[in-house]
C-alpha positions as CSV (number, residue, x, y, z in Angstrom):
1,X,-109.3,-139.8,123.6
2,X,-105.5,-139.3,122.0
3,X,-104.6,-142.2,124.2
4,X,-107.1,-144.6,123.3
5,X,-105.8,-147.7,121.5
6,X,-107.2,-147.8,118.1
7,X,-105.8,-150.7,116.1
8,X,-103.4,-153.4,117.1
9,X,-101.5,-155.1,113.8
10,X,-100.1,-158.4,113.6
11,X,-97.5,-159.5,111.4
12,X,-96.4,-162.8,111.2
13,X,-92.4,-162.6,109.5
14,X,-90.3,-166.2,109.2
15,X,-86.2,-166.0,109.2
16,X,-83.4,-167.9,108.6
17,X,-82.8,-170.7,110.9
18,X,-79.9,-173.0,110.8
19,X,-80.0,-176.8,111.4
20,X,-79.8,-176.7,114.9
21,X,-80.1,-180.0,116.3
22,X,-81.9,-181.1,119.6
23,X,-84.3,-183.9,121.3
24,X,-86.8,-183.3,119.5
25,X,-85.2,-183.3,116.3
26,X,-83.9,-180.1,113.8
27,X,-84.7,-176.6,113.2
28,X,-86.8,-176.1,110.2
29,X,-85.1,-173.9,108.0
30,X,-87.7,-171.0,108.7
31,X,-88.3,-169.7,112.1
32,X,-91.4,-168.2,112.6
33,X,-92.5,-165.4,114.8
34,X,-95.2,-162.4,114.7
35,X,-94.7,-158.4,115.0
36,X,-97.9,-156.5,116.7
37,X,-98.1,-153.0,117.0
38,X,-100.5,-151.1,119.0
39,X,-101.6,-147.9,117.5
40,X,-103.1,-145.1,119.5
41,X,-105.6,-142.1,118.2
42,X,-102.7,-139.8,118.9
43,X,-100.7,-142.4,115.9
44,X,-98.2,-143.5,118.6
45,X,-96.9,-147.2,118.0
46,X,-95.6,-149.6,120.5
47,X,-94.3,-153.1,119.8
48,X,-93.5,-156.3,120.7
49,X,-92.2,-159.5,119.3
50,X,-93.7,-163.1,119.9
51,X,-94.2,-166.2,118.5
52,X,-95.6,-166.8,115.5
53,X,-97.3,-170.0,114.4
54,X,-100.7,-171.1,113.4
55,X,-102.4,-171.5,116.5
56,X,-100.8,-168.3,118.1
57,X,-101.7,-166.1,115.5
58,X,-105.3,-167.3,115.8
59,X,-105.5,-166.6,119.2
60,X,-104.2,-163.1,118.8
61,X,-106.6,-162.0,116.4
62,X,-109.0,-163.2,118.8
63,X,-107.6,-161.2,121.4
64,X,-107.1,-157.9,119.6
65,X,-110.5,-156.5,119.8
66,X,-110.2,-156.3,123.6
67,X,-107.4,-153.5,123.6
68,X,-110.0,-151.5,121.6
69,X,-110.6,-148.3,123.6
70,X,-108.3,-149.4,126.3
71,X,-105.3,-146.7,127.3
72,X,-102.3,-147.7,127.6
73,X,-102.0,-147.7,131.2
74,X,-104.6,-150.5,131.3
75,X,-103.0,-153.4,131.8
76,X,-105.2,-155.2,134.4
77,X,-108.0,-154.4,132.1
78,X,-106.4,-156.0,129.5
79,X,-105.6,-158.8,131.5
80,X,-108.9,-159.7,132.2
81,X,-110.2,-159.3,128.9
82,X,-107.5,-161.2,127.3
83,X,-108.5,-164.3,129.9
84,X,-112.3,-163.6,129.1
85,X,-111.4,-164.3,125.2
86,X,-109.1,-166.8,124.8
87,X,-109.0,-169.5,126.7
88,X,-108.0,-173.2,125.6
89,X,-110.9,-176.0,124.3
90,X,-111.8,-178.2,126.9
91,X,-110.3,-181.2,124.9
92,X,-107.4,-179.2,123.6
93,X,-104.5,-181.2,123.5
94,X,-101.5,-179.7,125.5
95,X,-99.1,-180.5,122.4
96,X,-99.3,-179.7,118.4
97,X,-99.8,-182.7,116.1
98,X,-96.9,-185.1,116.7
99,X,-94.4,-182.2,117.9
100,X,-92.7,-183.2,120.9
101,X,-92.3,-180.4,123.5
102,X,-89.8,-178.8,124.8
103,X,-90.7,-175.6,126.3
104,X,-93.9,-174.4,127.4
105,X,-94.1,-171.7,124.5
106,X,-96.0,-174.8,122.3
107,X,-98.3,-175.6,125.1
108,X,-102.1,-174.8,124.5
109,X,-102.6,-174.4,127.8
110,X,-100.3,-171.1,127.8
111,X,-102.2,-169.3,125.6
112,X,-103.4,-166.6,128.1
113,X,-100.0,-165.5,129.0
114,X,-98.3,-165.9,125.9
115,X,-101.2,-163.2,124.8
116,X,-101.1,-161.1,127.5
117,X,-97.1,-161.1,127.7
118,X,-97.6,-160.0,124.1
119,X,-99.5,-157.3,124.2
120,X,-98.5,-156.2,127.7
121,X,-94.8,-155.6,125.9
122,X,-96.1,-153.0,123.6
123,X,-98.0,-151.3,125.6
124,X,-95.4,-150.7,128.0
125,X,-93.4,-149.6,125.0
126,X,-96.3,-146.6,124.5
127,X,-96.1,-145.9,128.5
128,X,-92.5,-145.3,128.1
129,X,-93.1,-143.5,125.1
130,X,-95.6,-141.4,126.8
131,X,-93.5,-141.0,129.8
132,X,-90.2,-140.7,128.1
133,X,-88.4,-143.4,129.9
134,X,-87.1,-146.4,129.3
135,X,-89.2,-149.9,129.9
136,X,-86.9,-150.6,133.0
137,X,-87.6,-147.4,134.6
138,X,-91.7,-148.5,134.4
139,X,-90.3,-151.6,136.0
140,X,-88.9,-150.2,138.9
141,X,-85.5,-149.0,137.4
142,X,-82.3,-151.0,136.5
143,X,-81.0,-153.0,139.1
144,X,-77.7,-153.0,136.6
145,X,-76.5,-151.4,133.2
146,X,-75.5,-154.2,131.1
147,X,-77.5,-158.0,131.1
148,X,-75.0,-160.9,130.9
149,X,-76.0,-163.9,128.2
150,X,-74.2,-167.0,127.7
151,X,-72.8,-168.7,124.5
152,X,-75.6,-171.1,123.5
153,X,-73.6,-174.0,121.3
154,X,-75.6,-176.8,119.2
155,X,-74.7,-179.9,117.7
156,X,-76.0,-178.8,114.2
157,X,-75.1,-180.0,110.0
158,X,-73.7,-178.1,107.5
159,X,-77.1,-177.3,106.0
160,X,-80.8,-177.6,106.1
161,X,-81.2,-180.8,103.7
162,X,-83.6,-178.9,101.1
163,X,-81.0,-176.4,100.2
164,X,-83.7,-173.6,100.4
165,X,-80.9,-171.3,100.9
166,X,-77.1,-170.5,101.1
167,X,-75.4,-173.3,104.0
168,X,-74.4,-170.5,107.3
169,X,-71.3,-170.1,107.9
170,X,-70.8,-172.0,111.3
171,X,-70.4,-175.2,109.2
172,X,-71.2,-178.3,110.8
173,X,-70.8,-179.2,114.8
174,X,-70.9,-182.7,115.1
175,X,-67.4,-183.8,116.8
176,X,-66.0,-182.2,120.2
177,X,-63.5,-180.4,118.7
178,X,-66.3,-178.5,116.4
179,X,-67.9,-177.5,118.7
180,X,-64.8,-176.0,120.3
181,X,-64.5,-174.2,117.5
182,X,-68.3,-172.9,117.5
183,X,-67.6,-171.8,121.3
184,X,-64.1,-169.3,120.4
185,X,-65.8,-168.3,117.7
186,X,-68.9,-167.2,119.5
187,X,-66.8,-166.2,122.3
188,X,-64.2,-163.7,120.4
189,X,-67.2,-162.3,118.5
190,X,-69.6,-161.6,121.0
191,X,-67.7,-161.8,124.4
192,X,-69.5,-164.4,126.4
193,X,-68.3,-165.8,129.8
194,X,-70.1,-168.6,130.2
195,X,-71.4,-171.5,127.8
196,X,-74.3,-173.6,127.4
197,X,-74.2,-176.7,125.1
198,X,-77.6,-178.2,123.5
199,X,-77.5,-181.8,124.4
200,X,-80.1,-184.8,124.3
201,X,-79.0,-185.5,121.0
202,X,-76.2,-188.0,120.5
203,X,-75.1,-190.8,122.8
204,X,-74.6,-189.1,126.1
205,X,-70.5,-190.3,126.0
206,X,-70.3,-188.2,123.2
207,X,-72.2,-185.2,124.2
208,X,-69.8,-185.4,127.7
209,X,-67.0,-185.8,125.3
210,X,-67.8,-182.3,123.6
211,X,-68.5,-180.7,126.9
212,X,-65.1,-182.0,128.7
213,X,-63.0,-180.9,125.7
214,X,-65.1,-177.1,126.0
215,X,-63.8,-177.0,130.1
216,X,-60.0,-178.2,128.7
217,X,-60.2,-174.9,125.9
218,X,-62.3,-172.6,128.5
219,X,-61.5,-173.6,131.9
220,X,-62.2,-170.2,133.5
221,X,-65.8,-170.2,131.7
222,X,-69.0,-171.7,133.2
223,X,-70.7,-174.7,131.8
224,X,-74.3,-175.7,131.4
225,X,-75.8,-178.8,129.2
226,X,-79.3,-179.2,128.3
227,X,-80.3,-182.2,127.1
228,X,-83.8,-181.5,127.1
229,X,-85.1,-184.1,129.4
230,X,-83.8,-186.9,126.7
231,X,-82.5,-188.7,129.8
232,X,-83.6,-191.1,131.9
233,X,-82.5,-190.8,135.9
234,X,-80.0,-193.2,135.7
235,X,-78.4,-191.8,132.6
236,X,-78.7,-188.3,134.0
237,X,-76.5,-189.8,137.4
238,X,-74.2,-191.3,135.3
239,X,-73.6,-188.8,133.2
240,X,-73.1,-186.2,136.1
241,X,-70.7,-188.6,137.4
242,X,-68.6,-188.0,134.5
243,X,-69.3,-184.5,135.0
244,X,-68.4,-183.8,138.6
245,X,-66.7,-180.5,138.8
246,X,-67.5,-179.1,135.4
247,X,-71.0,-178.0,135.5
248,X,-72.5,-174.4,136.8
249,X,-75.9,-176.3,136.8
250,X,-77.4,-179.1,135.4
251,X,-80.7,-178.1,133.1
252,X,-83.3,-180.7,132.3
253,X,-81.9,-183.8,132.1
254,X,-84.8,-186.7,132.8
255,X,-88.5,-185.9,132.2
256,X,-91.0,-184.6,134.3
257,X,-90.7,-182.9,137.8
258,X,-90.3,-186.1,139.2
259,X,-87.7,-187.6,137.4
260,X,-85.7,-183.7,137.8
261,X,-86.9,-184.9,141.9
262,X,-84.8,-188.1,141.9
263,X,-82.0,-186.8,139.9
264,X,-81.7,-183.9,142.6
265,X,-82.1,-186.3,146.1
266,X,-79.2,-188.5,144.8
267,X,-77.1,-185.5,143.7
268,X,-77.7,-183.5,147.3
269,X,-75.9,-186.6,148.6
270,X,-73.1,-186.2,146.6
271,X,-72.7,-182.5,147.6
272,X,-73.9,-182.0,143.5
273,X,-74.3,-179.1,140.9
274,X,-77.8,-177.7,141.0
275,X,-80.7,-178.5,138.6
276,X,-82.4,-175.6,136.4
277,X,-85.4,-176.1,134.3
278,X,-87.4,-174.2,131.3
279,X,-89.8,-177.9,131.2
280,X,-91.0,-178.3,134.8
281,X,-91.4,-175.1,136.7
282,X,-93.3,-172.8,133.7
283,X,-96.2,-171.1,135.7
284,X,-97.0,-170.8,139.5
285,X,-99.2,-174.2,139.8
286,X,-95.5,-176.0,139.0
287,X,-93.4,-173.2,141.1
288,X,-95.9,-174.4,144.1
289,X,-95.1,-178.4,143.3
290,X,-91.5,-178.3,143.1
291,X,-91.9,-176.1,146.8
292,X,-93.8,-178.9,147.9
293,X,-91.3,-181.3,147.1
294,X,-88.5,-179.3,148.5
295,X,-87.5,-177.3,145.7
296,X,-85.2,-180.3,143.5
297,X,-85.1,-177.6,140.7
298,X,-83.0,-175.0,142.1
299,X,-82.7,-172.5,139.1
300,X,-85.9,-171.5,137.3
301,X,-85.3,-170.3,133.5
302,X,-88.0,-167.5,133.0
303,X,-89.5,-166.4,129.8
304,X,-92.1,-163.8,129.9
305,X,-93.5,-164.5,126.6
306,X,-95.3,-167.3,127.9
307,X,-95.1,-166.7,132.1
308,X,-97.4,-163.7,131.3
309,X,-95.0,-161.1,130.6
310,X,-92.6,-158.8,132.1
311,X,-94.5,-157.9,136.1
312,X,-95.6,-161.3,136.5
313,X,-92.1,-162.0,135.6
314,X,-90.7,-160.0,138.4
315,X,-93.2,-161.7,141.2
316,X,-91.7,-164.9,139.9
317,X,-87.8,-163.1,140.6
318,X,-89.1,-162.5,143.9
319,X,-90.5,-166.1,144.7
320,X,-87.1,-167.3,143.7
321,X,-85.4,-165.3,146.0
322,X,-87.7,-165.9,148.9
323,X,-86.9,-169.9,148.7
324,X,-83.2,-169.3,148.1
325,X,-83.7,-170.2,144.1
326,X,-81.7,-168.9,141.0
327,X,-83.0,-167.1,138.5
328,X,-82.4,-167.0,134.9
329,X,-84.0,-166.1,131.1
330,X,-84.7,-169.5,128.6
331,X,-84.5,-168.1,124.8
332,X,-86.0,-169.5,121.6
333,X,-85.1,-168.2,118.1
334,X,-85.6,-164.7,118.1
335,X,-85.1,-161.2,116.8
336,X,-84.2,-157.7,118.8
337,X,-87.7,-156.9,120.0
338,X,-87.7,-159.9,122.0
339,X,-84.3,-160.3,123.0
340,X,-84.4,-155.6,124.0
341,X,-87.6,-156.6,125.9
342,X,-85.7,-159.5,127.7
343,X,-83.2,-156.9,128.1
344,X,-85.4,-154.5,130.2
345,X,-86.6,-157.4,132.3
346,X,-83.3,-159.0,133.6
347,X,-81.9,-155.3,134.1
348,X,-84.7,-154.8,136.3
349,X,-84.5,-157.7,138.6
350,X,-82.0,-157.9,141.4
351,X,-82.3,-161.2,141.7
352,X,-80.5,-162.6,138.2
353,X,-78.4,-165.1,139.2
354,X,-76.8,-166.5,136.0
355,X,-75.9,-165.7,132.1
356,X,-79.2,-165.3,130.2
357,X,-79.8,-167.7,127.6
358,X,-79.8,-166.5,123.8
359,X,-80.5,-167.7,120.1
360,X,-79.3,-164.4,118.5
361,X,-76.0,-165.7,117.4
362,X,-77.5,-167.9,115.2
363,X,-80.2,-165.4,113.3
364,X,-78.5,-163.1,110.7
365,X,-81.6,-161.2,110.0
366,X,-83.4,-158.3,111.9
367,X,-86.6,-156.2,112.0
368,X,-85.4,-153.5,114.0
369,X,-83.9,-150.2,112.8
370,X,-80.5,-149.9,113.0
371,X,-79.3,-153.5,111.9
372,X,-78.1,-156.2,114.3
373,X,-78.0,-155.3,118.5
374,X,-74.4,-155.1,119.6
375,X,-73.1,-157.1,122.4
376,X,-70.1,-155.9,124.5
377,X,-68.0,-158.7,126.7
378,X,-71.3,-160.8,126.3
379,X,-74.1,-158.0,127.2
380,X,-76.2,-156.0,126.3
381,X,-76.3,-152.2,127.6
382,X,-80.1,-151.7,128.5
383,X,-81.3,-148.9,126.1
384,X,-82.1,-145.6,127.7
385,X,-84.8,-144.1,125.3
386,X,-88.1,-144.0,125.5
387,X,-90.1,-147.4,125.8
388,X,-88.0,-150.3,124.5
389,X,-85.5,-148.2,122.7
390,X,-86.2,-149.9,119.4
391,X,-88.2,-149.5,116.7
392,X,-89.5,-151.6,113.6
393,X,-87.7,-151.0,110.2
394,X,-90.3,-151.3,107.9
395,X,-88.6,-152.5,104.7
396,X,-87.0,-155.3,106.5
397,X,-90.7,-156.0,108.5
398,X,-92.2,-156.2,105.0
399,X,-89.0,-158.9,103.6
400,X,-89.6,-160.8,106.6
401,X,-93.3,-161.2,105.8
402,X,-92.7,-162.3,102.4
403,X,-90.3,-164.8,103.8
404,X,-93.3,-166.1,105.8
405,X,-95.5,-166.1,102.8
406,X,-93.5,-167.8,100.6
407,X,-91.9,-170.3,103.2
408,X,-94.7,-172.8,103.4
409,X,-93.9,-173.3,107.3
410,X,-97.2,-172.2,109.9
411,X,-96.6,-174.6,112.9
412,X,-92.9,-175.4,114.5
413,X,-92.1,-179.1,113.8
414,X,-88.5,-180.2,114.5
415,X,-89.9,-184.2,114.4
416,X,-90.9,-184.1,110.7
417,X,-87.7,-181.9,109.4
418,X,-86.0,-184.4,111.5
419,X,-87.9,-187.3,109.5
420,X,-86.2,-185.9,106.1
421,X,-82.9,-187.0,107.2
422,X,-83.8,-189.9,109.2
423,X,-87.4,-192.0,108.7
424,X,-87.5,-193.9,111.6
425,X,-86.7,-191.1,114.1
426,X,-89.4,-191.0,116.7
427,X,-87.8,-188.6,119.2
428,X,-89.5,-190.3,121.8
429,X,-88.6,-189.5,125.3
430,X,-86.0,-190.2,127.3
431,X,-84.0,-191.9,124.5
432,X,-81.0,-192.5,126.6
C-alpha cells in the first residue's frame, strides 16, 4: 500500500530562549521541543512540531508503532490506538519534579492528547499533500485570510546568568518604561494591535505601573495581563480596581477555577472586564465545571497541542460559541511548524474572538525552509499550498538537534534556573 505509514521520526531540537521571566520563575536558556515526521511507502513526509521533554519523548516512542500500517486518512484509528498505548500511571503525579505549572502542556494527565494532537498534525499535513490543499481546506476552509496575534511582552534580564551564549538584543525589561520600549519595538516590527503583558512576577503596583504607562503610549491598542494565577482573590480585585477601563480581558489572575469564580461574581457587579484562562478550562471535564458554575471564565485560550489537536479543537470553537464564550490560541515557545499549524486552526474557525497569543518574537532560530515566517500588520497570511505549507530544512533540523545534545536541558524547569539567581525562591502560589 503507497499510502501506508511506514516510519514516524522523532527529533528532539532545543533553541535559544531568552530570560523571560514569569510565576514560576525564568526561561532556561534552552527551549526544548521535538520534530516528527511521518513517512509513507510512497516516501511522502508530513510534519508537526510539539513539545519536547523527557517524559514526552518517552511517550511518543511509545506511541509510534501504532501509526504502523495506518493511512493517512485514519485518524480515529489512530486515536484509539494512541489512548490504548499511552495512558498515564495510576500514581502519576500531575506535575514534574518541583516545576510549578502553568499550562496544561506539563501535565501527565494530557499525555493522550498531546500525542494524538501530535501526530494528528502531520498526518493532516500528508492528507493535504495527497489532496493538494491546504490544512484549512481539510478543516472546513478559511473562515478568514490572515490570523491576528498579539504582542506578548515579559518582564525579562539582560541575560541568562550562565552566559551560555551572546545576551539578545531586547536588553532587559524590568522598569515600565522598558517595557514600553519592548512593546514599539515589537509593534513597528511585527505590526501587532493588541498587547499582552506577562505578569505574576513583581509586586502587583509595579506590574500595574508597567501596564498603565503601555495604555498612556498605546491607547488605541488592547490590553491583557497574565499573571499566571500568582494572585490571590483579593489581590486580583484590587488590582482590577486600579485597572478599570484598561483591560480587554483579565487572564488568570488567582488559582484554581474557583478562585477565577470569585474574582468573576464580584467583577459582574461592577459591570467588569471578562476573565480568560489557559489554567482552568484545558479539556472538556473543566469546560463542563466552569458551565456548571455559570461560565466565570468567559474566554477560553485553546492549544491544540495538548486539547487533542486541531478537530477537537474546532468542537471546542463551537462550545464557546454556543454559551456565548470567547475564543482564543495560548502559545509556549515555539518554532513555525507549530505556530503554521496554529495558523490553519484559527483561520478555520469562525468563532476567534481575540489576538492569538505568540512566543515567536522572542525565538531567532527556525527549522523550516525558507527562514523566519513573516508577519504583516500583526498576522499571518494562512499558506495556500499543499498540507501546512511548510517544510523541514534539514541542515538547520540537524543544528537544532545538536543544540539539544549538547544543552544538558531534558525537562522544562523555570524554578531551578530561577534558584541560580535567587536561593530562596519558592514560586509558591499565589505570592501576592
Amino acid at each position: 500500500m503507497p499510502l501506508a505509514i511506514r516510519h514516524v521520526r522523532i527529533t528532539p531540537i532545543a533553541f535559544r530562549d531568552p530570560p523571560l521571566l514569569n510565576a514560576a520563575g525564568i526561561h532556561e536558556p534552552w527551549a526544548l521541543r521535538s520534530v516528527i515526521e511521518i513517512e509513507t511507502a510512497c516516501g511522502r513526509v508530513g510534519i508537526n512540531e510539539t513539545y519536547g521533554d523527557q517524559s514526552m519523548l518517552e511517550v511518543l516512542a511509545k506511541a509510534a508503532p501504532a501509526l504502523q500500517g495506518l493511512s493517512p486518512w485514519d485518524l480515529n484509528v489512530m486515536e484509539s490506538r494512541v489512548q490504548t498505548l499511552v495512558q498515564p500511571a495510576s500514581n502519576a503525579s500531575e506535575f514534574q519534579g518541583e516545576q510549578i505549572s502553568l499550562a496544561p502542556g506539563t501535565h501527565v494527565s494530557k499525555n493522550v492528547a498531546k500525542v494524538v494532537s501530535a501526530f494528528e498534525v502531520a498526518m493532516l499535513d500528508l492528507q493535504g499533500q495527497l489532496a493538494n490543499a491546504p490544512v484549512v481546506d481539510l478543516l472546513g476552509g478559511a473562515a478568514r485570510d490572515t490570523v491576528p496575534f498579539s504582542a506578548y511582552l515579559f518582564f525579562k534580564y539582560a541575560e541568562h546568568i550562565d552566559h551560555p551564549y551572546a545576551a539578545d538584543p531586547w536588553g532587559e525589561g524590568i522598569q515600565p518604561e522598558a517595557l514600553v520600549v519592548q512593546a514599539r519595538r515589537m509593534i513597528e516590527q511585527y505590526g501587532f494591535k493588541s498587547i499582552k503583558l506577562k505578569a505574576g512576577v513583581f509586586p502587583p503596583e509595579q506590574e500595574v505601573a508597567a501596564l498603565l504607562a503601555l495604555t498612556q503610549a498605546f491607547p488605541d491598542a488592547p490590553l491583557r495581563i497574565d499573571p499566571n494565577a500568582n494572585w490571590s482573590v483579593a489581590t486580583s480585585l484590587k488590582v482590577i480596581e486600579q485597572l478599570r477601563g484598561v483591560l480587554e480581558y483579565y487572564e488568570d489572575p488567582a488559582p484554581g477555577l474557583d478562585g477565577m469564580a470569585a474574582v468573576a461574581y464580584t467583577l459582574r457587579d461592577m459591570g467588569g472586564v471578562p476573565l480568560a484562562t489557559n489554567m482552568v478550562v484545558t479539556d472538556y471535564k473543566e469546560f463542563a465545571e466552569n458551565v456548571r458554575l455559570g461560565c466565570p471564565v468567559r474566554i477560553v485560550l485553546s492549544d491544540h497541542h495538548y486539547w487533542g489537536g486541531l478537530r477537537t479543537t474546532q468542537q471546542l470553537a463551537r462550545l464557546c460559541q454556543t454559551f456565548d464564550m470567547g475564543l482564543s490560541m495560548h502559545s509556549n515557545s515555539h518554532l513555525g511548524i507549530s505556530l503554521i499549524a496554529m495558523t490553519h486552526l484559527a483561520a478555520s474557525v469562525p468563532h476567534l474572538a481575540y489576538a492569538c497569543d505568540t512566543h515567536y518574537p522572542w525565538q531567532d532560530e527556525e527549522v523550516v525552509q525558507g527562514g523566519r515566517l513573516k508577519f504583516q500588520n500583526g498576522s499571518l497570511r494562512v499558506p495556500r499550498g499543499p498540507g501546512l505549507g511548510v517544510t523541514i530544512d534539514s541542515e538547520a533540523l540537524a543544528r537544532l538537534h545538536d543544540n539539544y545534545l549538547h544543552c544538558g536541558i531534558r525537562n522544562r524547569d523555570d524554578l531551578g534556573q530561577m534558584r541560580k539567581y535567587d536561593p530562596t525562591f519558592t514560586g509558591k502560589q499565589p505570592r501576592y
